[in-house]
C-alpha positions in Angstrom: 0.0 0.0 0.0 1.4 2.8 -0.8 0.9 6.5 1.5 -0.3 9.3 -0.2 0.7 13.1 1.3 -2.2 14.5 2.4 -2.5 17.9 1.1 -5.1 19.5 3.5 -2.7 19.6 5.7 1.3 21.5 6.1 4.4 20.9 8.4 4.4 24.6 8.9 2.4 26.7 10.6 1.1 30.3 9.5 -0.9 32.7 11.4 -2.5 35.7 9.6 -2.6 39.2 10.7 -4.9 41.5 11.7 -8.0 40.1 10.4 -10.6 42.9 9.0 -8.1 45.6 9.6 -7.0 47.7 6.7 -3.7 46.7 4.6 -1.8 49.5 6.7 -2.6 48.0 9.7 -2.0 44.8 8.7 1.4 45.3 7.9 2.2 47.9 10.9 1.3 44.8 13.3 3.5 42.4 11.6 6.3 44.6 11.7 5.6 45.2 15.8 5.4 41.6 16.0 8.6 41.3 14.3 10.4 43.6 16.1 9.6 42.1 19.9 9.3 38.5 19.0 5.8 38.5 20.6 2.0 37.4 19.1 -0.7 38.6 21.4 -4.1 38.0 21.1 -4.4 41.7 22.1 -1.7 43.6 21.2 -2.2 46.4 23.8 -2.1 44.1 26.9 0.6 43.9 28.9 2.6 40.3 28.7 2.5 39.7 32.1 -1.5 40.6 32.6 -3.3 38.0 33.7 -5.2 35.8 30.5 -9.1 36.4 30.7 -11.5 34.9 28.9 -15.5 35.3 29.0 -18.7 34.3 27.5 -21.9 36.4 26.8 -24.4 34.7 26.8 -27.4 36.0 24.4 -24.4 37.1 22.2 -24.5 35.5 18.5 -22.3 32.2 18.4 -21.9 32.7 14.5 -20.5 36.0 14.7 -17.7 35.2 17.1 -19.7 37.6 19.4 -20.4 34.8 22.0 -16.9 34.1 23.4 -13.6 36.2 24.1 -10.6 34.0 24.2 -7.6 36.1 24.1 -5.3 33.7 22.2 -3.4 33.6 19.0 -4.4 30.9 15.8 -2.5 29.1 13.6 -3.7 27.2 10.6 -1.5 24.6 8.9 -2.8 25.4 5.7 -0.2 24.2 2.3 1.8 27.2 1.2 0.3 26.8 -2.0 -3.3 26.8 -1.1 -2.8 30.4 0.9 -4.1 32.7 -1.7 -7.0 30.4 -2.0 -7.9 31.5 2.0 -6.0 35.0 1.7 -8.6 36.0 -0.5 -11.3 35.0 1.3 -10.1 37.0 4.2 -8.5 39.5 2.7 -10.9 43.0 2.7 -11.5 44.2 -0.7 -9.5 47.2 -2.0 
């Protein structure tokens, strides 16, 4: 039998930036990022603050409104399916 890659899946790891935040933004917090080494969930926090995370009830599920989970994601999508999911995520210009 012989194993097939799956391709769904990559040995790296990519995390986009600043989801729904204009290009300038975007690129201003991967440069901050780049300069201190750090990925916050919040960038304004403090390092050393204490990690909080709540739930709202009545708040919509769907729209991410529901739960606040101050962490960072990571996707291990294939290098060469990015621009598939960059341009869904990507704001138009």
């Amino acid at each position: 039998m012989q194993l097939v890659n799956q391709r769904y899946i990559s040995k790296e790891l990519t995390h986009f930036v600043g989801r729904g935040k204009p290009m300038e933004e975007q690129y201003q917090l991967l440069l901050t990022i780049l300069r201190t080494d750090q990925l916050r969930g919040d960038p304004s926090r403090r390092p050393d603050s204490p990690r909080v995370c709540w739930t709202t009830i009545n708040a919509s599920f769907s729209e991410r409104e529901m739960y606040h989970l101050p962490g960072v994601c990571f996707c291990d999508i294939p290098v060469a399916d990015l621009p598939l999911h960059i341009g869904k995520y990507t704001p138009s210009a």
